[in-house]
C-alpha positions in Angstrom: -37.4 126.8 -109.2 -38.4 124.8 -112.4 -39.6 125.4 -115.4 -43.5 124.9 -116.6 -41.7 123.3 -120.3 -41.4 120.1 -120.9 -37.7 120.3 -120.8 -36.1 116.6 -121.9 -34.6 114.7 -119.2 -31.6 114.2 -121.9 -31.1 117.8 -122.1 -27.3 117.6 -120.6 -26.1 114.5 -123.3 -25.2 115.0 -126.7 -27.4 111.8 -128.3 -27.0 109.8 -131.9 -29.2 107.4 -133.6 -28.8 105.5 -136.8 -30.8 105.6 -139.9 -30.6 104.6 -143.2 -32.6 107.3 -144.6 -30.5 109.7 -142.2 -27.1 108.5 -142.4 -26.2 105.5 -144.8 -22.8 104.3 -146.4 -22.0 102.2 -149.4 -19.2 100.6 -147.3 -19.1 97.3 -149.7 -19.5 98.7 -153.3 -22.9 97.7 -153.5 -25.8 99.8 -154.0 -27.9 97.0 -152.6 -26.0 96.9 -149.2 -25.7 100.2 -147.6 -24.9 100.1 -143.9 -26.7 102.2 -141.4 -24.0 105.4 -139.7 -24.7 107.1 -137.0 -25.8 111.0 -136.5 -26.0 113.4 -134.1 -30.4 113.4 -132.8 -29.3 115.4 -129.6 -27.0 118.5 -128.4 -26.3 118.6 -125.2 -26.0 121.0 -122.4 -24.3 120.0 -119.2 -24.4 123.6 -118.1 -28.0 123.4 -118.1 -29.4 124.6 -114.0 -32.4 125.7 -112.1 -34.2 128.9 -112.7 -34.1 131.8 -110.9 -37.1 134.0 -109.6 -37.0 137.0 -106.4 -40.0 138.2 -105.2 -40.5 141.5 -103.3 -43.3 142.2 -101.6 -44.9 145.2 -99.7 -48.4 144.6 -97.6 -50.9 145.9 -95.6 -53.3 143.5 -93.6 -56.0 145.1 -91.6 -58.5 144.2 -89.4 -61.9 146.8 -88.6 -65.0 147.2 -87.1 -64.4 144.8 -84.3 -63.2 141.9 -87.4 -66.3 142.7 -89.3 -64.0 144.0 -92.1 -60.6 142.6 -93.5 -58.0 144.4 -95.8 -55.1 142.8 -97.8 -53.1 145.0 -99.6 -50.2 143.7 -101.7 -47.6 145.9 -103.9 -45.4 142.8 -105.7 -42.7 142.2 -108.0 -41.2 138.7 -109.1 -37.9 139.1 -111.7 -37.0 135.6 -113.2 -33.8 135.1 -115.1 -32.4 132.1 -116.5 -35.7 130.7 -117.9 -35.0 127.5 -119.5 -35.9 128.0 -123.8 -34.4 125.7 -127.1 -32.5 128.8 -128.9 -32.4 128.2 -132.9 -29.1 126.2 -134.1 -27.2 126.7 -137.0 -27.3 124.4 -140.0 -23.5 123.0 -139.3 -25.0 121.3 -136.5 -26.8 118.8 -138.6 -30.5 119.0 -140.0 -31.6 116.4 -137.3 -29.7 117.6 -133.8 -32.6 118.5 -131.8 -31.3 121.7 -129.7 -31.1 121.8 -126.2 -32.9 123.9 -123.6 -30.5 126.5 -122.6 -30.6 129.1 -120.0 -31.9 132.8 -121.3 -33.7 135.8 -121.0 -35.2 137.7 -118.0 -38.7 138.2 -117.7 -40.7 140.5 -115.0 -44.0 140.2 -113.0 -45.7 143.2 -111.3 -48.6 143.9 -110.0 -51.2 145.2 -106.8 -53.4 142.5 -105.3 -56.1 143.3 -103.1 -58.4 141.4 -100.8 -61.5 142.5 -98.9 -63.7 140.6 -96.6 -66.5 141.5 -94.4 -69.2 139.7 -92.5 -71.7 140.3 -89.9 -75.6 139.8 -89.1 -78.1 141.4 -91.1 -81.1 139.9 -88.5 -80.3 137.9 -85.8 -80.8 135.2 -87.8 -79.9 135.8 -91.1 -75.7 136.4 -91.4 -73.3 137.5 -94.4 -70.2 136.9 -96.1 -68.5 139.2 -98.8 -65.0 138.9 -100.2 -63.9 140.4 -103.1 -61.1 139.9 -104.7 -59.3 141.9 -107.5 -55.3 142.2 -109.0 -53.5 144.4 -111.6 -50.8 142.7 -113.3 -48.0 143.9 -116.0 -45.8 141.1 -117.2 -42.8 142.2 -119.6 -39.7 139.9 -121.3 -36.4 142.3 -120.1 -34.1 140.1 -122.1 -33.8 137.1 -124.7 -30.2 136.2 -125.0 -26.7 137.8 -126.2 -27.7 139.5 -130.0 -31.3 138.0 -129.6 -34.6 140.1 -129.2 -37.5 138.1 -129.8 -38.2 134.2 -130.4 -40.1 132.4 -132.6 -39.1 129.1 -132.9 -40.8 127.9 -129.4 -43.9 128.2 -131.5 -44.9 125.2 -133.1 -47.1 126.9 -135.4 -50.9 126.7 -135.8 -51.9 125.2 -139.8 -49.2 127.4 -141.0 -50.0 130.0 -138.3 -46.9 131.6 -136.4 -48.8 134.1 -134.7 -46.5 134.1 -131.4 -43.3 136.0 -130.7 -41.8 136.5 -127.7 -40.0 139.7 -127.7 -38.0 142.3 -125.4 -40.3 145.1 -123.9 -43.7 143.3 -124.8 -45.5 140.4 -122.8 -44.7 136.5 -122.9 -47.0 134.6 -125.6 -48.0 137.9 -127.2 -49.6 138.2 -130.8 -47.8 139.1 -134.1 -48.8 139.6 -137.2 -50.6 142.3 -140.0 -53.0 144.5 -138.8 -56.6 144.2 -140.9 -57.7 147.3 -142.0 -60.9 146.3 -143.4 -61.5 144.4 -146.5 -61.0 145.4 -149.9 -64.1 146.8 -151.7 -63.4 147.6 -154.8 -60.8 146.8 -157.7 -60.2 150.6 -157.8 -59.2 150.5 -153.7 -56.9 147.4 -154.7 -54.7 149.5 -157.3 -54.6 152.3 -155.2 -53.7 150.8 -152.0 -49.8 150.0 -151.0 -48.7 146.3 -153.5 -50.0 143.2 -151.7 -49.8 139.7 -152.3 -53.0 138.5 -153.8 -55.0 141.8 -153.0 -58.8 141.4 -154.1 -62.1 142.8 -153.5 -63.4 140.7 -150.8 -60.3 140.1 -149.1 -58.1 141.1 -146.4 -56.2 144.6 -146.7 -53.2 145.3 -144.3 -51.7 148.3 -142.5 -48.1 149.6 -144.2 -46.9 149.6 -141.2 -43.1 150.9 -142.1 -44.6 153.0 -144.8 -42.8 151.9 -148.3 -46.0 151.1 -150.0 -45.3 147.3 -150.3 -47.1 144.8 -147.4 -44.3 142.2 -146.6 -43.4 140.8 -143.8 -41.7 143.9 -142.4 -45.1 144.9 -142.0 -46.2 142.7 -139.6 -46.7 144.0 -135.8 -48.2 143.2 -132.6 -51.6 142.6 -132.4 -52.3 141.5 -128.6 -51.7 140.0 -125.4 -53.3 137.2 -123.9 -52.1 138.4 -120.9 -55.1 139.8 -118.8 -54.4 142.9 -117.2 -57.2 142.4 -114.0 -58.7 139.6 -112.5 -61.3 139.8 -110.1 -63.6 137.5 -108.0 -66.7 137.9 -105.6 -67.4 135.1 -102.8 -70.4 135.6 -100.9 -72.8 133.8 -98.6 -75.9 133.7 -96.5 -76.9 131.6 -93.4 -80.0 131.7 -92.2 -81.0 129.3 -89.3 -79.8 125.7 -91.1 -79.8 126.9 -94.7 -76.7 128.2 -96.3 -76.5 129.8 -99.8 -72.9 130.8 -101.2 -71.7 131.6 -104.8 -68.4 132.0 -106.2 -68.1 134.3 -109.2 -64.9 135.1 -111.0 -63.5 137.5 -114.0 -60.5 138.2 -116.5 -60.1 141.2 -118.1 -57.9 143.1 -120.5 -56.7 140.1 -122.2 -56.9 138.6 -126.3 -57.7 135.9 -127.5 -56.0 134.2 -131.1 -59.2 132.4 -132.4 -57.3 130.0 -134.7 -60.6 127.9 -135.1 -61.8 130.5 -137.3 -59.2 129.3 -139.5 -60.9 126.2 -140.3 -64.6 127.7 -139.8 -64.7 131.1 -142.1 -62.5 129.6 -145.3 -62.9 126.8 -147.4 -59.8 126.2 -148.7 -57.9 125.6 -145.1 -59.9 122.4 -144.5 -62.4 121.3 -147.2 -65.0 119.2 -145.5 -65.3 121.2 -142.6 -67.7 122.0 -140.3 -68.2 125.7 -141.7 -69.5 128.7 -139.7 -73.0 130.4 -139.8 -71.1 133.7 -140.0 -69.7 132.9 -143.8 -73.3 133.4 -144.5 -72.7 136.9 -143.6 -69.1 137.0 -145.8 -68.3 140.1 -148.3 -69.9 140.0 -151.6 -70.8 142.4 -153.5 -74.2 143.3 -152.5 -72.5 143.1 -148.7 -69.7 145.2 -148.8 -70.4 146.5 -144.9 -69.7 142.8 -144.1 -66.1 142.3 -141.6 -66.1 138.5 -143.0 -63.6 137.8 -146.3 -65.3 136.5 -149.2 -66.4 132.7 -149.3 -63.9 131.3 -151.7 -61.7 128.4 -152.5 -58.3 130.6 -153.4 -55.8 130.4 -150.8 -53.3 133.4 -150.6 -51.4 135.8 -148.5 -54.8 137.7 -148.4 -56.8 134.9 -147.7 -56.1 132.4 -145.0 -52.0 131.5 -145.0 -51.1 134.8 -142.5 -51.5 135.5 -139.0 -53.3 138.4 -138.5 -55.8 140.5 -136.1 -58.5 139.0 -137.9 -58.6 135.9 -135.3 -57.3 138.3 -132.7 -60.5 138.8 -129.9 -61.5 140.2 -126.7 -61.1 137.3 -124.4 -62.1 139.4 -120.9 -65.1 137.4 -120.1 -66.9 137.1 -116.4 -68.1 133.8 -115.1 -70.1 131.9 -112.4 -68.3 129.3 -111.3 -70.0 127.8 -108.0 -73.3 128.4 -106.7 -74.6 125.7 -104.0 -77.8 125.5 -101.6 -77.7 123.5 -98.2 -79.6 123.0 -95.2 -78.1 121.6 -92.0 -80.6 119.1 -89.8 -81.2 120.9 -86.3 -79.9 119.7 -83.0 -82.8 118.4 -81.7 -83.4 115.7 -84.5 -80.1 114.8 -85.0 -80.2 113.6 -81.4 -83.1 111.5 -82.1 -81.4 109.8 -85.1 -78.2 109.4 -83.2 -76.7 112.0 -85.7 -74.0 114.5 -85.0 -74.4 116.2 -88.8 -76.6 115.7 -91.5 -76.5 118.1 -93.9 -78.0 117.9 -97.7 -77.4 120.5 -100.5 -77.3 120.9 -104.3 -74.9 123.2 -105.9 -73.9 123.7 -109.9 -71.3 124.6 -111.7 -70.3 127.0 -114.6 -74.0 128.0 -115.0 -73.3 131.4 -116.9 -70.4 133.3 -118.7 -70.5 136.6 -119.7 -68.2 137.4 -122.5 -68.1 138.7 -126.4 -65.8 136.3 -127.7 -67.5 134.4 -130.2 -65.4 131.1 -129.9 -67.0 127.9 -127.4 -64.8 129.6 -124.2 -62.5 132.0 -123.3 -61.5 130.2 -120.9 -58.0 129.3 -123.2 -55.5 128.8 -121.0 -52.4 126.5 -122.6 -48.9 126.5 -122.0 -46.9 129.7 -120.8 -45.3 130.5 -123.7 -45.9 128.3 -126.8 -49.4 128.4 -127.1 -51.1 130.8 -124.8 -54.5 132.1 -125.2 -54.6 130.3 -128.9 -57.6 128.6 -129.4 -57.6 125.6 -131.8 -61.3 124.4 -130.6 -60.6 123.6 -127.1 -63.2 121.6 -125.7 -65.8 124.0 -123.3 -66.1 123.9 -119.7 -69.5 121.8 -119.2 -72.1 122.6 -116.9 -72.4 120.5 -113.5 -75.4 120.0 -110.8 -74.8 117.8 -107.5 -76.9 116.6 -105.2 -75.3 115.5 -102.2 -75.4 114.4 -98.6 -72.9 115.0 -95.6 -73.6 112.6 -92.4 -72.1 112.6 -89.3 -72.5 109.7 -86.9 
């Protein structure tokens, strides 16, 4: 199979380019008449080939009630190895050879997935149509490469951000960084708590993680998985005579969300000018000290704005309803008289609700697989939608 990244076409040659400001000689003498050489832009991989995913798969489909009710039942695993990823180079191969896309690690996909339908007549006019739908799901990376655990490099970084690492034994895209243990209060709390870079009342205070009383980047850990855990969805409809009402509703559950907006709405130094959040009028001072917001300031520091931490990290499970639509269908009798096979009129909408406590415009994230995953930089929101509409039949 092939591989959601944007893997270059050039991935197999070994490229150059020439540049003066990359690669010049004074071939004549003259400092006025340096010629342009040529260096390597490109490694290449010839070895480069397709990934590899097997699925196994145990189900149960059943039928009961004379069809009135449907069960699927599905027990699944998919192992991939040989995903495609740009592993770091060293610096003998040149400060502009762009790395190729190399076949690595193993990743694993498991879950249960489950389907139920049923349908009957609640009068002998009125009929009904339930399915829900529901899945577990545990995704893990088994392996990065030979003397490699985790990556970091496929992230391109978020305003200084690198709060992605994909490591052995945790999920693809997942979170990593310090863990915010509150703010600092006092002056008396920063002297007493382990050393930290730019430690202030007002300001973020991190877990010691490795316990040496000194917050560093061996202190960072993970902080969350944008990968949800259960999905679920409801389908359901009504017919009674020639109306028809049906409504789609779905949800995500069990997964975060890295609200890297927040890094240009809650702190003035990251982006002067700025559209700032309402909720820095609820930021620490010190006549709020219950307050979860850091102080308003302009200082930019390691406990300020410059590190990834769980301070952007949210609950992204949200629920949402996605389709509702109401139609009626023209009766024989008049469709006859207008020479008509079908004429049927409706109105439906779209994304008219979500349910959810994450404070950014949508959880719905999404982004690539594994370079920015359930990051949100400000995506733009799912809109609402209404249609009128006509179906004819001649």
């Amino acid at each position: 199979m092939g591989n959601s990244n944007n893997v270059n076409p050039n991935n197999q040659f070994s490229l150059y380019g020439a540049s003066l400001g990359n690669s010049s000689y004074d071939i004549t003498g003259s400092n006025s008449s340096a010629a342009e050489g040529y260096f390597r832009t490109r490694i290449g991989n010839p070895d480069a080939k397709w990934e590899t995913s097997i699925t196994k798969n145990i189900g149960l489909d059943g039928t009961f009630l004379n069809g009135k009710l449907e069960v699927v039942l599905d027990f699944w695993q998919k192992d991939t190895k040989d995903l495609l990823y740009q592993l770091p180079i060293t610096a003998t191969a040149g400060p502009f050879a762009a790395p190729p896309s190399v076949n690595i690690s193993k990743m694993v996909n498991k879950g249960v997935d489950i389907l139920v339908t049923t349908r009957g007549n609640i009068t002998r006019d009125l009929k009904y149509n339930v399915t829900l739908t529901g899945g577990l799901l545990n995704n893990k990376i088994v392996e990065v490469a030979p003397g490699i655990n985790y990556l970091t490099n496929i992230n391109p970084g978020f305003r200084g951000l690198q709060p992605i690492r994909n490591q052995e034994g945790y999920s693809i895209s997942s979170f990593y960084g310090y863990e915010v243990l509150g703010l600092f209060q006092t002056a008396e709390e920063v002297r007493s708590a382990p050393t930290q870079p730019g430690a202030a009342p007002g300001r973020f205070r991190y877990a010691d993680i490795n316990g040496d009383n000194v917050i560093n980047a061996s202190d960072r850990t993970y902080i969350g998985s944008p990968v949800p855990k259960f999905t679920a969805g409801i389908d359901f409809g009504f017919q009674y005579k020639g109306f028809d009402f049906s409504a789609y509703m779905n949800g995500f559950f069990g997964n975060k969300i890295f609200n890297a907006s927040k890094w240009f709405t809650d702190f003035y130094p990251s982006f002067a000018g700025a559209a700032i959040s309402e909720r820095v009028k609820q930021s620490w001072s010190p006549s709020n000290t219950g307050a979860t917001i850091p102080i308003f300031e302009t200082a930019s520091n390691f406990s300020t704005n410059t590190q990834s931490n769980s301070f952007y990290v949210e609950d992204g499970s949200y629920v949402r309803l996605q389709n509702i639509t109401l139609g009626y269908n023209l009766p024989a009798p008049m469709l006859n008289k207008l020479n008509m096979q079908r004429l049927r009129v409706f109105a439906a909408a779209n994304n008219l609700f979500t349910i959810t406590k994450y404070s950014g415009l949508d959880p719905g994230v999404g982004g690539n697989a594994d370079t920015n995953f359930g990051i949100d930089v400000g995506n733009y929101p799912v809109t609402k939608g209404w249609t009128v509409g006509l179906n004819v039949t001649f």
